[in-house]
Backbone bond lengths (Angstrom), bond angles and torsions (degrees), N, CA, C in turn:
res aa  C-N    CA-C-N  psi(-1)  N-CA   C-N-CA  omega(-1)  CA-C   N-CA-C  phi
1 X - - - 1.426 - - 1.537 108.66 -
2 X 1.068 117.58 141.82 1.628 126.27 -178.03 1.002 112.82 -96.82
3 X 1.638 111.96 132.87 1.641 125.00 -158.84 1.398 94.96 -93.49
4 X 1.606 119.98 143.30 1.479 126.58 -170.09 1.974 86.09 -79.85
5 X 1.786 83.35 169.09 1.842 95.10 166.33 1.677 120.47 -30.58
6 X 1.972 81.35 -53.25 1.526 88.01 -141.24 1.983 114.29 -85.43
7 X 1.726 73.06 18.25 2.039 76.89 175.41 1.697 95.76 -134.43
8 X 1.542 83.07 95.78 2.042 107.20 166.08 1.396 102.29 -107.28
9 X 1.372 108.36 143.72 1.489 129.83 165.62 1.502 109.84 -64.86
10 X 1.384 104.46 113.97 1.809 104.08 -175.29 1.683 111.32 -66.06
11 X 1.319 102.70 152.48 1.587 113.57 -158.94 1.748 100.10 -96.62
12 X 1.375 114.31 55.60 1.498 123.06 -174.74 1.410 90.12 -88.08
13 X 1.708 110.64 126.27 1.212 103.31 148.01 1.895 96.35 -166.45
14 X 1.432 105.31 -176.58 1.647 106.74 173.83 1.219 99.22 -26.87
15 X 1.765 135.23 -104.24 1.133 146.03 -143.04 1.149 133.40 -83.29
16 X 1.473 113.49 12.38 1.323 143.45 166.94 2.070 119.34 -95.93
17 X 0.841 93.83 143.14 1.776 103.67 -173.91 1.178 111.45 -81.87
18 X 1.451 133.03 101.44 1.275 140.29 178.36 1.617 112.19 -88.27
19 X 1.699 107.64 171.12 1.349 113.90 -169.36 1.178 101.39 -84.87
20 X 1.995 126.54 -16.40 1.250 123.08 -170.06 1.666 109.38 -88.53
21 X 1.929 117.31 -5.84 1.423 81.27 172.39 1.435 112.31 -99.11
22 X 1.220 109.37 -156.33 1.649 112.22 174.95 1.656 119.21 -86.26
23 X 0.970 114.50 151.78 1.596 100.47 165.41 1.651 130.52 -66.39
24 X 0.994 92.96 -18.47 1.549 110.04 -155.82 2.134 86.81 -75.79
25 X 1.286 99.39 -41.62 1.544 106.27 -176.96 1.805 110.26 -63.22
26 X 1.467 106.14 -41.97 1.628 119.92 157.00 1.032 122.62 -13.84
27 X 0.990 99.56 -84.66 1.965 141.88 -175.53 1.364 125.01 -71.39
28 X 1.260 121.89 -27.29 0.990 164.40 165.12 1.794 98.49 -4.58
29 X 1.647 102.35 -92.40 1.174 112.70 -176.95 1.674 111.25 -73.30
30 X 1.147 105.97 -14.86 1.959 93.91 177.38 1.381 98.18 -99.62
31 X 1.864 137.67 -12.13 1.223 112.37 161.77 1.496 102.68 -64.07
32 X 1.443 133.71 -33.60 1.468 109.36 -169.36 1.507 119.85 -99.25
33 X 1.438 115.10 16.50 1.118 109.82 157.31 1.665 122.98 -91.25
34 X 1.839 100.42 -28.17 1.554 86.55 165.97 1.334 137.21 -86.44
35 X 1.912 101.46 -9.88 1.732 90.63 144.58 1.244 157.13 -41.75
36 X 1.787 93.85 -40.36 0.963 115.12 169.20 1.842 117.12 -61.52
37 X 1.025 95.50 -67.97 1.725 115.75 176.01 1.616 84.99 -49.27
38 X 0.761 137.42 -53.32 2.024 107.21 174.16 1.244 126.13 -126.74
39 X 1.462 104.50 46.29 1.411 125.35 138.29 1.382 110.04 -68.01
40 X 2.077 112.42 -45.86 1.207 106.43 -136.26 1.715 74.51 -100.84
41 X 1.069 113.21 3.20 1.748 101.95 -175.14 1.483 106.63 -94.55
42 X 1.430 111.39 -46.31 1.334 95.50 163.81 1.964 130.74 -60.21
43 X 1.410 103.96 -43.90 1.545 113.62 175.04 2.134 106.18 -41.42
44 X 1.554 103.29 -31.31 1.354 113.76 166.53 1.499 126.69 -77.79
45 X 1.047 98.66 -41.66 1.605 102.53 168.84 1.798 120.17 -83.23
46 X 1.204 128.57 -6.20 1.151 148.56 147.80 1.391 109.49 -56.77
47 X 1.180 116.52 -84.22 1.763 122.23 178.16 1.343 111.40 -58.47
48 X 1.408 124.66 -25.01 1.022 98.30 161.04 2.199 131.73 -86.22
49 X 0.858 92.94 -10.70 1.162 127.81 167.82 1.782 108.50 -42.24
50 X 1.436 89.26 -84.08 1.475 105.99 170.83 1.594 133.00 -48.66
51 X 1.496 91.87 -48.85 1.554 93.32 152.23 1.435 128.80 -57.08
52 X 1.019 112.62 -34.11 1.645 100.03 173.70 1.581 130.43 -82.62
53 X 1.681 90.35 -2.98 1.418 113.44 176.45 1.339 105.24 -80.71
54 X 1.548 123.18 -49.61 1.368 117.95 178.15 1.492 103.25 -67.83
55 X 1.132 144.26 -56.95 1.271 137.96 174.15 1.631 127.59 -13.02
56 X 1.734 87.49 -54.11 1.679 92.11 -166.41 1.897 86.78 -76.48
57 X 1.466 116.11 -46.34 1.285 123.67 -178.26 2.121 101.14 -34.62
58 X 1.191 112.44 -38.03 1.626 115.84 -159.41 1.424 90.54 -78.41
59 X 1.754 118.57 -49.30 1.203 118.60 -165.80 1.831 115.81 -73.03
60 X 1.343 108.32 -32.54 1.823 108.30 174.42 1.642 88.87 -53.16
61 X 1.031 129.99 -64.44 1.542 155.22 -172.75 1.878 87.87 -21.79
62 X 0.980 104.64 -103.97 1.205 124.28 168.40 1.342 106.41 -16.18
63 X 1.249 134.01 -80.81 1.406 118.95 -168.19 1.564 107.65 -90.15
64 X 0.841 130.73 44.51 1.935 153.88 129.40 1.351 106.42 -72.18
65 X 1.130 105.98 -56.07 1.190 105.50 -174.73 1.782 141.68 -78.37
66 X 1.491 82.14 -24.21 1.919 111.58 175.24 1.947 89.50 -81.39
67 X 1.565 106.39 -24.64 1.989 90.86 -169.48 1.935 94.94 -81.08
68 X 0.972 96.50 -20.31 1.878 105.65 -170.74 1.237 90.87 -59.65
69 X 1.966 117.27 -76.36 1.237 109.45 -170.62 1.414 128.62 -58.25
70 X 1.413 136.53 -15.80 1.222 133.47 -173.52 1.706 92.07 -83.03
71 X 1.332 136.32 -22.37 1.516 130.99 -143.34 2.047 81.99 -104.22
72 X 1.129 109.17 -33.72 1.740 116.61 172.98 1.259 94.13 -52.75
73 X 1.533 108.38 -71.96 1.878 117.93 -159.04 1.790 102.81 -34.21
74 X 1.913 93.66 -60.71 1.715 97.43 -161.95 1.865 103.91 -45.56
75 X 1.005 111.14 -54.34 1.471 136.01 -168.44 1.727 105.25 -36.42
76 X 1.279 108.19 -66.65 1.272 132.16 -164.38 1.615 100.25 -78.52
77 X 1.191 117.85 -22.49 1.758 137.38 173.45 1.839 90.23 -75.21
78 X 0.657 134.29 -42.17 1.545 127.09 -138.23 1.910 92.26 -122.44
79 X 1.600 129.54 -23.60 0.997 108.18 146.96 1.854 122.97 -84.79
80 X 1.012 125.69 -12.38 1.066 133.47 169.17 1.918 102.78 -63.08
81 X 1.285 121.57 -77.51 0.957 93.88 155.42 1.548 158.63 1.13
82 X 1.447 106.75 -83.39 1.424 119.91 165.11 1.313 126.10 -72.18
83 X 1.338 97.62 7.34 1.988 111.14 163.19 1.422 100.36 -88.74
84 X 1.328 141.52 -35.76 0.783 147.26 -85.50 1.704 76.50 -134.98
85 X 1.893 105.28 -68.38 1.114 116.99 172.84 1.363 124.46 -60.57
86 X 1.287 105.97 -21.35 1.832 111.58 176.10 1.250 112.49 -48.28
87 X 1.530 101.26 -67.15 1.419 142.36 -169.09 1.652 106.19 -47.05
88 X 1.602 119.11 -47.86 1.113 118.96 163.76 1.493 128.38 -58.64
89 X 1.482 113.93 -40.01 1.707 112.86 -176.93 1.931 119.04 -76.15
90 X 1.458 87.49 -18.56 1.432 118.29 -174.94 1.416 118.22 -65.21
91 X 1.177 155.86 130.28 1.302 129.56 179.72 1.394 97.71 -87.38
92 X 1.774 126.59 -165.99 1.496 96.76 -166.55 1.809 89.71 -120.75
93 X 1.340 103.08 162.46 1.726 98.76 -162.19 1.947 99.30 -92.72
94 X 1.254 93.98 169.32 1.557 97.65 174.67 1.591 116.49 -43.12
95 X 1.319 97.29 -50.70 1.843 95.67 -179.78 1.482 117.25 -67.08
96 X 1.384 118.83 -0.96 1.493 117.28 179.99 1.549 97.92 -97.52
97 X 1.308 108.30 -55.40 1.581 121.18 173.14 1.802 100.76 -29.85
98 X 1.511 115.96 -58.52 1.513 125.77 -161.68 1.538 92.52 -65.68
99 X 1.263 129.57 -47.73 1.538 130.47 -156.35 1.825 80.14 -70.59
100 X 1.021 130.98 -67.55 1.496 124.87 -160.79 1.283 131.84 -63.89
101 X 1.478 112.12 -11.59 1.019 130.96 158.44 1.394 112.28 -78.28
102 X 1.588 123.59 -46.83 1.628 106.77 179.27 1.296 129.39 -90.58
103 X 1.335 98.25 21.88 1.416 124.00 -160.90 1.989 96.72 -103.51
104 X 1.768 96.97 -49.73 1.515 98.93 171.94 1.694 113.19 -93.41
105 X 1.052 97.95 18.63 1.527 86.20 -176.66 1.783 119.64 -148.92
């Protein structure tokens, strides 16, 4: 007599996945391998992360510091300057007279 579709011999055996175990036993080792696999992906995307945090952190750094020195330059430009102009309206005093003299002579 010929067995309809809907009566198959269930495929229980060792290396086959039955309804009696758990899933959790299933899954088991590939949930903890893809922890792993993004543990280590995040622990990568973290460090890398951070690094680019110190980076931009190095680069504000850096041009703080390039705005410092240009704000020195103007400064030190602009009393140089107005020494400059002093010195002209000024007549020049004995001790400048003395420096220019032992300076040419």
């Amino acid at each position: 007599m010929p067995r309809s579709r809907s009566h198959r011999p269930s495929l229980k055996g060792p290396c086959s996945p039955g309804r009696d175990l758990p899933p959790v036993e299933l899954t088991q080792p590939f949930t903890l391998l893809h922890a792993k696999r993004r543990g280590v992906t995040e622990s990568v995307f973290n460090r890398n992360q951070r690094r680019e945090a110190e980076i931009n952190e190095a680069l504000k750094q850096e041009a703080a510091r390039r705005a410092a020195v240009v704000k020195n330059m103007h400064r030190l430009r602009a009393l140089r300057l107005a020494r400059e102009e002093k010195s002209k309206e000024q007549p020049p005093t004995r001790t400048t007279l003395q420096r220019q003299q032992q300076a040419a002579g």
